[in-house]
C-alpha positions as CSV (number, residue, x, y, z in Angstrom):
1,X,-3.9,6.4,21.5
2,X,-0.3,6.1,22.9
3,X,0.6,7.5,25.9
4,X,4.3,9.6,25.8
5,X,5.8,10.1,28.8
6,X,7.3,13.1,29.7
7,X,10.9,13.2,30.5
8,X,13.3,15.6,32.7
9,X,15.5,16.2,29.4
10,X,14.5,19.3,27.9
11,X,17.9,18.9,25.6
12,X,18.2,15.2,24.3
13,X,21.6,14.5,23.2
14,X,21.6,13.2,19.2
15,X,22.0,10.0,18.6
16,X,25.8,9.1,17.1
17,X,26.8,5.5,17.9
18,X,24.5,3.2,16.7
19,X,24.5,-0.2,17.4
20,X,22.5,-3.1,14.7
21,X,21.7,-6.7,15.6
22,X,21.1,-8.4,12.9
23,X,22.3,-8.4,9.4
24,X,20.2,-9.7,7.0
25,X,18.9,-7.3,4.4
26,X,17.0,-5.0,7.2
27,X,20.1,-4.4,9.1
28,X,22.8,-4.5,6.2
29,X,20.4,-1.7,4.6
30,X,19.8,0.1,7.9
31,X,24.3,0.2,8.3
32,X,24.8,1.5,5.3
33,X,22.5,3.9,5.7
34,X,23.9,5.2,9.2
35,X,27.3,4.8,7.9
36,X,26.5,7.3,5.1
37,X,25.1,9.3,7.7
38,X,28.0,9.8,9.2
39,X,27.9,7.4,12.1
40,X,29.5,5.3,13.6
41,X,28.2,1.9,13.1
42,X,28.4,-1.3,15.7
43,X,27.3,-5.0,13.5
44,X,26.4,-7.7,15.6
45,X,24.9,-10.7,14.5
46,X,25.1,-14.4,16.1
47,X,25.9,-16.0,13.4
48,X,29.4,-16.9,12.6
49,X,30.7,-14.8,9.7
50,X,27.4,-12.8,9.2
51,X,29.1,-9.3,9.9
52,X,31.7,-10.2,7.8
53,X,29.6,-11.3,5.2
54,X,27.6,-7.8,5.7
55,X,30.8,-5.5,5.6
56,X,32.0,-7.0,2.1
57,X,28.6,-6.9,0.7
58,X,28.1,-3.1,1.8
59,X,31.7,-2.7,0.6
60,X,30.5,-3.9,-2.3
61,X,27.9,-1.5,-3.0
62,X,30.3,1.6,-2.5
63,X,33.1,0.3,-4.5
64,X,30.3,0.6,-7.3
65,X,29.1,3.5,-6.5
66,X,32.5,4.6,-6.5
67,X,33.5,3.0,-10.2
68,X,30.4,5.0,-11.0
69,X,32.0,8.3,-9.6
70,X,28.6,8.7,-7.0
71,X,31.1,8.5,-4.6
72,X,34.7,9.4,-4.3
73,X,37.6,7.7,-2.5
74,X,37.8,9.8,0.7
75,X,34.1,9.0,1.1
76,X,34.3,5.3,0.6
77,X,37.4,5.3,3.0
78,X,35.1,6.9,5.4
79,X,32.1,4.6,5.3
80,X,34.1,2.0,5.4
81,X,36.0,2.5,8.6
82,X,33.0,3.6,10.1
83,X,31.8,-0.4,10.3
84,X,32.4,-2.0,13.0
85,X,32.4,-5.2,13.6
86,X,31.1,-5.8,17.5
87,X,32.1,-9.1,17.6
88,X,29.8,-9.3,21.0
89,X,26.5,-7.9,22.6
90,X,29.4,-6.8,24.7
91,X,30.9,-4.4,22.3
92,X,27.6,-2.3,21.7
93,X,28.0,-1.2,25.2
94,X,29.0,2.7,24.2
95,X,26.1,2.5,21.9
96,X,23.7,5.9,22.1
97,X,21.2,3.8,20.1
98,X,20.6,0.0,19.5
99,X,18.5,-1.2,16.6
100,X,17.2,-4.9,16.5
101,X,16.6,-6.2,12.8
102,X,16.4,-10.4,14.0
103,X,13.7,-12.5,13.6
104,X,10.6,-11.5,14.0
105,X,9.4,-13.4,17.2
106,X,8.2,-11.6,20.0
107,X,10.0,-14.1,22.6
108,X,13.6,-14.0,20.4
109,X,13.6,-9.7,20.7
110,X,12.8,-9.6,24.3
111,X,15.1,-11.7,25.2
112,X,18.0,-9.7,23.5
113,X,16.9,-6.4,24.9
114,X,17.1,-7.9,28.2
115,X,20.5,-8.7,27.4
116,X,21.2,-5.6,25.7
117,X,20.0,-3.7,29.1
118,X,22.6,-5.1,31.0
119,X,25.6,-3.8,28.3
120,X,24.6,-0.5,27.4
121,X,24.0,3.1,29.3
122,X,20.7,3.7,30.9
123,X,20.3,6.7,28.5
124,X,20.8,4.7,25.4
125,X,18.2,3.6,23.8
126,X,16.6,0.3,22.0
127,X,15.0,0.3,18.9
128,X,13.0,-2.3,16.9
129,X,12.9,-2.3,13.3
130,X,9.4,-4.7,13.8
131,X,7.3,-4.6,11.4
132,X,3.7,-6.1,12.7
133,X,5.0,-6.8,17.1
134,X,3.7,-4.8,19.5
135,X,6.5,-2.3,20.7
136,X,4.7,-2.1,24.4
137,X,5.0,-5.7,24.0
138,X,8.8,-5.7,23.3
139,X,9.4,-3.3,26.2
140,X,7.2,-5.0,28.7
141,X,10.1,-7.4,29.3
142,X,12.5,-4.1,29.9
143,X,13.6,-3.0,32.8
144,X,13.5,0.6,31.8
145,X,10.6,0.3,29.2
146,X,10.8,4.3,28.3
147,X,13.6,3.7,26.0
148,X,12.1,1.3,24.1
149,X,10.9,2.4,20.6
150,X,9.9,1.7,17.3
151,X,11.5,2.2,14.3
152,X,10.6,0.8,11.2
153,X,12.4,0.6,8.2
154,X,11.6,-0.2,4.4
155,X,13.8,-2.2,2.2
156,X,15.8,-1.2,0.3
157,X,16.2,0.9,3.1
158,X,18.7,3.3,1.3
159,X,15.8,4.3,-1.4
160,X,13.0,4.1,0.6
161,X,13.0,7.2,1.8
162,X,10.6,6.6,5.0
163,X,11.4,5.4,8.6
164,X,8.2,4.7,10.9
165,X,9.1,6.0,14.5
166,X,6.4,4.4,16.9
167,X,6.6,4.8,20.6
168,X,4.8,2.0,22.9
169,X,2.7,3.0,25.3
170,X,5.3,4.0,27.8
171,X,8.0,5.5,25.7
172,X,9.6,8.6,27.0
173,X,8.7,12.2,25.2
174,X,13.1,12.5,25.1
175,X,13.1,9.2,23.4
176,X,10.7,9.7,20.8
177,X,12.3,13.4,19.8
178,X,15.9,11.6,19.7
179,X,14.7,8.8,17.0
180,X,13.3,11.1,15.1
181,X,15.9,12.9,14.7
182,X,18.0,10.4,14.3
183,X,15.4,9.4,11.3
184,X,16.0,13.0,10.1
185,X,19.6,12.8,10.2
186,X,19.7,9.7,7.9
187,X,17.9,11.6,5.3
188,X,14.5,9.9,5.4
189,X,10.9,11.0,6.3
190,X,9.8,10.3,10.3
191,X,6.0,8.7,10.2
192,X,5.1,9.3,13.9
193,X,2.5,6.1,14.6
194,X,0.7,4.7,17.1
195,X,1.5,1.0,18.8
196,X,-1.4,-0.2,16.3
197,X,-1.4,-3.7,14.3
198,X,0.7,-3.1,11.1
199,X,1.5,0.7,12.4
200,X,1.1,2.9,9.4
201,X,2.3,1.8,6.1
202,X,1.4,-2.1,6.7
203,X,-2.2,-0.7,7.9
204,X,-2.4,1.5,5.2
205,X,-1.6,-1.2,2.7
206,X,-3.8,-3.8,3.7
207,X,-7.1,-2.8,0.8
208,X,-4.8,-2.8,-2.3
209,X,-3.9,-6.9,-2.3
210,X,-7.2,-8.3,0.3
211,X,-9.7,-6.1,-2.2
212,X,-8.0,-7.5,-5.8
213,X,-8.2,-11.2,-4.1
214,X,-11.7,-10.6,-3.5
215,X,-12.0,-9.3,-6.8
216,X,-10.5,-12.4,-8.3
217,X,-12.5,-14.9,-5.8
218,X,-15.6,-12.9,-7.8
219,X,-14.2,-13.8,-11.0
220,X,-14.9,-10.1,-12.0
221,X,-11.5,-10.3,-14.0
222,X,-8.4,-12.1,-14.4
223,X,-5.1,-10.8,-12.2
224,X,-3.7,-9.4,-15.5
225,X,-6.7,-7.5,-16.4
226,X,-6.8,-5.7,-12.6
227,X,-3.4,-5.1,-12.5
228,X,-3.7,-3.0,-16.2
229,X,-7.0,-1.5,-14.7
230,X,-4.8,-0.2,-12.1
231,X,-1.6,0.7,-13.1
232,X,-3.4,2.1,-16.3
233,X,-6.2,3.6,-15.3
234,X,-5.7,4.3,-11.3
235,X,-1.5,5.4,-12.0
236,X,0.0,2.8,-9.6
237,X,3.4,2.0,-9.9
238,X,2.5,-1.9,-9.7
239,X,-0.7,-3.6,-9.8
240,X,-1.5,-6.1,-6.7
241,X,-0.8,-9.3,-8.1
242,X,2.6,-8.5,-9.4
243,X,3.0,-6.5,-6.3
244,X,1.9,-10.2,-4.4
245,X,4.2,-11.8,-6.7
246,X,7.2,-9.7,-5.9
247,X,7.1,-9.5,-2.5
248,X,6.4,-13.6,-2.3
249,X,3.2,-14.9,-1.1
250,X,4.9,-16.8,1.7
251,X,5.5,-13.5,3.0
252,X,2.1,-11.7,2.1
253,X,-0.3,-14.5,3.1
254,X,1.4,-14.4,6.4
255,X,1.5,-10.5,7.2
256,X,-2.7,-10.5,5.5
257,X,-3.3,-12.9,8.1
258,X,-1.5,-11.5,11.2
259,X,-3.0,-8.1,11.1
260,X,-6.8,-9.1,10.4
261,X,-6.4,-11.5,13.2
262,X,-4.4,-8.4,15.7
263,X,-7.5,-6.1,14.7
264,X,-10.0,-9.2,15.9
265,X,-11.4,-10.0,12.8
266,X,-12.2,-6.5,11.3
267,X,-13.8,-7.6,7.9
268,X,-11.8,-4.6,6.5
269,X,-9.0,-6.9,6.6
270,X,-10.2,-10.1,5.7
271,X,-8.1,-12.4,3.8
272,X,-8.6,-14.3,0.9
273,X,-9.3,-18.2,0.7
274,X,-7.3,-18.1,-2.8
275,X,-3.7,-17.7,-1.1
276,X,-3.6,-21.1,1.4
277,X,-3.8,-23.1,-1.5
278,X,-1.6,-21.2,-3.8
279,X,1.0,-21.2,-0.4
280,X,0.7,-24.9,-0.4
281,X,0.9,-25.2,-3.8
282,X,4.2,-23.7,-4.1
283,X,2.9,-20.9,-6.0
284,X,5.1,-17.9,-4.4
285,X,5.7,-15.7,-7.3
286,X,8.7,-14.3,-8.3
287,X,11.4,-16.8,-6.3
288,X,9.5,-19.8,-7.4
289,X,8.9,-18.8,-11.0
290,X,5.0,-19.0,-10.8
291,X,2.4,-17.1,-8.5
292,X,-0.2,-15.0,-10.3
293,X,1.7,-15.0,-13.0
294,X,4.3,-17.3,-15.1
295,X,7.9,-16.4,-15.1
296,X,10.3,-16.7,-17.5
297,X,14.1,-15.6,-17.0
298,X,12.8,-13.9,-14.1
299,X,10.6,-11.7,-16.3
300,X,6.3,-12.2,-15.8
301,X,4.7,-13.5,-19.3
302,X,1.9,-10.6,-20.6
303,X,-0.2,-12.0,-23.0
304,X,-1.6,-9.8,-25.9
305,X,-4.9,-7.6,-25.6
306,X,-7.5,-8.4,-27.4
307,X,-8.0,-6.5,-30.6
308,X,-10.8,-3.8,-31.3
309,X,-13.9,-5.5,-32.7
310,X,-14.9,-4.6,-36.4
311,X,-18.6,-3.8,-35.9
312,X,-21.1,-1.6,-37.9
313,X,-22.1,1.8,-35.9
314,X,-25.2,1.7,-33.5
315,X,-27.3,4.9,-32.2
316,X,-26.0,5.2,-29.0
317,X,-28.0,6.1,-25.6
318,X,-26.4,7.4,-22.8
319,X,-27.6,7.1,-19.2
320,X,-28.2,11.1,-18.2
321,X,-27.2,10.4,-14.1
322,X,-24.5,11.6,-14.0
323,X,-24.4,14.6,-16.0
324,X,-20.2,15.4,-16.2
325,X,-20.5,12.0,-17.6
326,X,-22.8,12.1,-20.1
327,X,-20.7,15.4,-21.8
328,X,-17.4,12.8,-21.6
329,X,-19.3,10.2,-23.3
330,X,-21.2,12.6,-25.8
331,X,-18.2,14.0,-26.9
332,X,-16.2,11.1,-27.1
333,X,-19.5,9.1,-29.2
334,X,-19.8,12.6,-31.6
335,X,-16.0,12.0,-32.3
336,X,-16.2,8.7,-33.0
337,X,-18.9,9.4,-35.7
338,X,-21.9,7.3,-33.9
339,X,-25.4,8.2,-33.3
340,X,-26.4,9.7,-30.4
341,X,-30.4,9.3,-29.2
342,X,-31.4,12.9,-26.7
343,X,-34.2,10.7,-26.2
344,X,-35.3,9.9,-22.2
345,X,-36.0,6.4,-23.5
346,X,-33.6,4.6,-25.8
347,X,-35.2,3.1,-28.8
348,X,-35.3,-1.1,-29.3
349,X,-31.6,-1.4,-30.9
350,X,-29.3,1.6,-29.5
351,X,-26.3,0.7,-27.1
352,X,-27.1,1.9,-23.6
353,X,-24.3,3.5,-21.9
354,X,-24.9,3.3,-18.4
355,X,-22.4,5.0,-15.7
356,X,-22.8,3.3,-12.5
357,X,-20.7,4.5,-9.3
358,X,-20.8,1.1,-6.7
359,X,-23.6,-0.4,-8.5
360,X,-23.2,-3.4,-10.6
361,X,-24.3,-3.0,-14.7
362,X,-27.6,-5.1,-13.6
363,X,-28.8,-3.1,-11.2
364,X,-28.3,0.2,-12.5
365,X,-29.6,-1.3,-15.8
366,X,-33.1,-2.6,-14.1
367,X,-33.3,0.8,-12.0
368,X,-33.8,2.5,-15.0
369,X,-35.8,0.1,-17.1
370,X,-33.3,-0.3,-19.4
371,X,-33.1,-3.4,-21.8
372,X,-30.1,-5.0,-19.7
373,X,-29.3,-7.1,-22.9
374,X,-28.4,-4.4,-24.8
375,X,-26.6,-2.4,-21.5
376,X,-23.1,-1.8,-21.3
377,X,-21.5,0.1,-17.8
378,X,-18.3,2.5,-18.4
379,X,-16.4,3.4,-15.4
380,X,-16.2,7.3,-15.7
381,X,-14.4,7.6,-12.1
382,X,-10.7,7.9,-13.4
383,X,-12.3,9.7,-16.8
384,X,-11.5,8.9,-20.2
385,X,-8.1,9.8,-21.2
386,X,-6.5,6.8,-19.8
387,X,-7.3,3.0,-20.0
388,X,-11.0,3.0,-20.5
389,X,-13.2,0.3,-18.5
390,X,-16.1,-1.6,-19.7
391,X,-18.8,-4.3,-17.4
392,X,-21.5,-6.4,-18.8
393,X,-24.6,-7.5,-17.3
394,X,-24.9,-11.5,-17.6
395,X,-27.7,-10.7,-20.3
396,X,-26.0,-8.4,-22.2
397,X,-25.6,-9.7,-26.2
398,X,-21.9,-10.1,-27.7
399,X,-23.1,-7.7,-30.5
400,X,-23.5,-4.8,-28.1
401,X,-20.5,-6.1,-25.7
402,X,-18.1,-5.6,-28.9
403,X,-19.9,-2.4,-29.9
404,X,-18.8,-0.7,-26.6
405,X,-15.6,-2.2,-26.7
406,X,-15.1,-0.6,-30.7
407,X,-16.7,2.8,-29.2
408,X,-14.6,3.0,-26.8
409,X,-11.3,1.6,-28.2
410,X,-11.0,2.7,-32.1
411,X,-9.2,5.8,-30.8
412,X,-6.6,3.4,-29.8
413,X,-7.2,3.8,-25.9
414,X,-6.8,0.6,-24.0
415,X,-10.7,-1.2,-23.2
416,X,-10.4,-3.7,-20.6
417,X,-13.9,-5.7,-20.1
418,X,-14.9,-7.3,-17.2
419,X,-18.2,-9.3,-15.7
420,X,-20.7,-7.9,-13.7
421,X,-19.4,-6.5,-10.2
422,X,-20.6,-4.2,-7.7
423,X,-18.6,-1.5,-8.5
424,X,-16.0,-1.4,-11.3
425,X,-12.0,-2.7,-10.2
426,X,-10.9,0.9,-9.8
427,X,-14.0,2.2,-8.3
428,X,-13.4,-0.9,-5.6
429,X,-9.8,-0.6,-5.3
430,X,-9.8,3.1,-5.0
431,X,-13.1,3.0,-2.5
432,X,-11.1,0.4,-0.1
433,X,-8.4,2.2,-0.3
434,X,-9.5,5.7,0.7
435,X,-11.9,3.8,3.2
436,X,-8.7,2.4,5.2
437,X,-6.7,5.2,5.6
438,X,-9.6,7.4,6.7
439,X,-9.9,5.2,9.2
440,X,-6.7,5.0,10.3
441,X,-7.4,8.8,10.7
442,X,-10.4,8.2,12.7
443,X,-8.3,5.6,15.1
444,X,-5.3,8.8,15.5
445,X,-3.1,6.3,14.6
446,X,-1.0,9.0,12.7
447,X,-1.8,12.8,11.3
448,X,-3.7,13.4,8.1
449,X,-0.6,15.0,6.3
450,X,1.8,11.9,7.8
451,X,-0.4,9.3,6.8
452,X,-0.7,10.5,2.7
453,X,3.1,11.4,2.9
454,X,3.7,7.7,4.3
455,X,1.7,5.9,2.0
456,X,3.2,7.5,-1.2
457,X,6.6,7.1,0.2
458,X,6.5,3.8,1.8
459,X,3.8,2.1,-0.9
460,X,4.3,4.1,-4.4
461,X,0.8,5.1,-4.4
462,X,-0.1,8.1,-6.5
463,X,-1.2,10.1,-4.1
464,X,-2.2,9.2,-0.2
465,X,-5.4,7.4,0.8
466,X,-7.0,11.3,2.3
467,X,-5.8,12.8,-1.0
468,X,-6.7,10.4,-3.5
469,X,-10.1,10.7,-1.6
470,X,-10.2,14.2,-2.5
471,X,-9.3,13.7,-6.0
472,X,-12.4,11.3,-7.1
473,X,-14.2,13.0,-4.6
474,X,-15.3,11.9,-1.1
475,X,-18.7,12.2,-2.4
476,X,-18.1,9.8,-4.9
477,X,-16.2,7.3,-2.5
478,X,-18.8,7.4,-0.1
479,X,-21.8,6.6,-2.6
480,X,-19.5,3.6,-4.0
481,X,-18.9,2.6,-0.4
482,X,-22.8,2.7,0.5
483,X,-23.9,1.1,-2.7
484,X,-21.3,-1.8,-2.4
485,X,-22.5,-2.6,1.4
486,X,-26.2,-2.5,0.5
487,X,-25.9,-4.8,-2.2
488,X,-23.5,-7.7,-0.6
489,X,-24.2,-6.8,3.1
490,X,-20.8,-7.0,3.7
491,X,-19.7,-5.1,6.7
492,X,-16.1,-4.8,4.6
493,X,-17.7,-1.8,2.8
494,X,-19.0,0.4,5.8
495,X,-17.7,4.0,5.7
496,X,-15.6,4.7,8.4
497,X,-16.8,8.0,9.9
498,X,-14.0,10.3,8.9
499,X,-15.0,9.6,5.7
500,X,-18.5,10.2,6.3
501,X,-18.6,13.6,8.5
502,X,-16.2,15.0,6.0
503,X,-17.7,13.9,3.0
504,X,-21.3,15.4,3.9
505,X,-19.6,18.8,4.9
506,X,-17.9,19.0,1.8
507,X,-14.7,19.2,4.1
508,X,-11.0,17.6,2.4
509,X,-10.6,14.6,3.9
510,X,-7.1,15.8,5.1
511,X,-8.9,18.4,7.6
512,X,-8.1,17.2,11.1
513,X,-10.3,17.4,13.9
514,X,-10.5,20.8,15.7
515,X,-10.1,19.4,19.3
């Protein structure tokens, strides 16, 4: 938990001048964003021509916006003079707030703070727009280490409407309460996190791409097929492998690797053996025109889905676990004009619809003593309206494979089938994902409301990890969670307690604690 220190201020001035070293994307983004604020903007950068280079390219952007009539002449004349460049460290001395977007090296930013300390006022403050250092680490090196502060921006920082404000373990109360504002001002949304490996968003993130790669090291399905799953089925803006693909795997692989190793080896976080050799292989994704997928004209290459099976109607038994279930499925088999058998034991040639929740189709076949060649599993934990999900045991025929798939598809809903898995993709994705976030909870890293609000802003999910547990239901999560761990014995799939606690009192995940 981080420590604020009190301050004497009871009124913290705003913050007005602001001061950016650095301008590569991060601080180009983060300037044009103060400068729209209504700021007055110091660039600094050490090499020769950079600020220049940033000024015409933000210039740029606002003689567009300003062809496009989103901005007018007044404001562009505005913005404009409000860039300064500082042409030293020197001229960021009346600075009310300095914001460091260099390289991210521990060494290179607490060296320029030191330097920075010696140019500006006692009450300014320094800010670092790291991403996965420890602030208290940055600030250590200062010589007035309460004024040191996170503040984490995502590109494109314009539309990313979110700004992680994270104070180190001896920021001052004054400072924090001046950044936020400051965050406020620009017209984004403050996360308040802790000094924690990957702070919020990166934490929060770290399921959706290490669970797919395990996924894909099972060779449950190809990256394609689990990105359709999700984006189709789930409702996330991008599945993980194109997500991998477009932010480069030079740059994923690294960031995978740093936080699992900052958290000691939590196997929450493990990476994947799949992405060293695809690293050394060259395979980056988008800027090297293969990763996961193949790239043509900077566009990915989809290939078709398969088509609906032509098969002859079978009676059709369907597991009664789950009852909700078995209504979806009844209704949807009566529809389709199939056979349905009431019986409690399926006779010798009916399809067995089974409806497993963290169990593979195997298992949940042989529990019931069930026929597993003639067993089928349908994901029923996203429902039926959307892309439909299919698993097969390893025993199952191809005539009662392409059955399900013509069941389930010749209503023209998208069937993607997969092998056997413990749990389906979304049931994993979706369990892994509402697993991290509750336990970000549980470490007080950030506030229930500011950690769903942060993750939908910051990574496009559809909802926030606490919420989207509360949409399948927690009950549901934890069962896929506890089925998962008992059958790999894989401490990856342990529910964290907040999950838990809230899930056996029937309690939103979102409540907070009560002390």
């Amino acid at each position: 938990m981080t420590t604020i220190t009190s301050s004497e201020d009871k009124n913290p001035q705003p913050l007005k001048t602001v001061g950016i070293v650095g301008t590569g994307a991060m601080g180009r983004g983060i300037a044009q964003l103060a400068a729209q604020s209504g700021m007055l903007v110091y660039l600094y950068d050490s090499r020769e021509g950079a600020v220049a280079e940033a000024q015409d390219f933000i210039g740029g952007l606002w003689q567009r916006k300003l062809e496009k009539q989103s901005l007018n002449q007044a404001q562009v004349e505005s913005y404009t003079t409000s860039l300064v460049n500082a042409v030293s460290l020197d001229g960021m001395a009346s600075c009310d707030i300095v914001i460091e977007a260099i390289v991210e090296k521990l060494e290179a930013k607490q060296v320029l703070f030191k330097q920075l300390e010696a140019v500006i006022a006692d009450d300014a403050v320094l800010a670092t727009n790291t991403s996965s250092l420890s602030v208290t680490a940055i600030a250590a090196g200062c010589r007035l280490p309460e004024r040191v502060i996170g503040f984490h921006f995502f590109n494109p920082v314009p539309v990313m409407k979110i700004v992680e404000v994270i104070p180190g373990l001896r920021t001052g109360l004054d400072c924090l309460e001046r950044v936020e504002a400051l965050g406020q001002a620009m017209g984004h949304y403050t996360a308040r996190a802790t000094d924690t490996p990957g702070f919020l968003v990166n934490h929060a993130g770290r399921a959706f791409s290490t669970e797919a790669l395990r996924i894909l090291g099972e060779s449950v399905a190809d990256p394609m097929t689990i990105d359709r799953v999700l984006v189709d089925q789930g409702g996330f803006r991008m599945g993980p492998f194109a997500l991998l693909d477009l932010t480069g795997l030079d740059v994923s692989h690294a960031v995978i690797e740093s936080i699992y190793h900052q958290y000691y080896e939590e196997p929450r976080f493990r990476p994947s053996p799949l992405t060293r050799p695809r690293l050394d292989a060259g395979l980056l994704g988008r800027k090297s025109g293969e990763g996961f997928y193949h790239y043509e004209a900077g566009k990915p290459v989809l290939h078709d889905e398969p088509p609906v099976p032509e098969v002859t109607p079978l009676p059709v038994w369907i597991s009664p676990e789950d009852g909700a279930a078995h209504q979806a499925l009844t209704a949807l088999t009566k529809a389709a004009g199939w056979l349905i058998e009431d019986g409690s034991v399926p006779s010798d040639t009916a399809l067995c619809l089974l409806t497993p929740l963290g169990e593979d189709a195997t298992t949940c076949a042989l529990r019931q003593g069930l026929d597993a060649s003639r067993c089928m599993a349908v994901d029923m934990l996203g429902g039926l309206e959307k892309r439909r999900s299919l698993m097969a045991t390893p025993a199952t025929q191809s005539l009662y494979q392409d059955a399900a798939r013509h069941l389930l598809g010749n209503d023209g809903t998208a069937v993607s089938t997969f092998n056997d898995s413990n749990g389906f993709i979304l049931q994993r994705m979706v369990a892994c994902i509402v697993n991290v976030g509750a336990d970000i909870a549980q470490q007080g890293v950030a506030a229930p409301e500011t950690i769903d609000r942060a993750v939908e802003l910051g990574l496009g999910y559809p909802r926030g990890p606490l919420s989207m547990g509360d949409y399948y239901g927690s009950r549901h999560i934890l069962t896929i969670l506890d089925h998962i761990l008992a059958a790999t014995g894989d401490p990856r799939y342990r529910a964290s307690p907040w999950l838990r606690r809230r899930a056996l009192l029937n309690l939103p995940l979102t409540t907070p604690e009560q002390n």
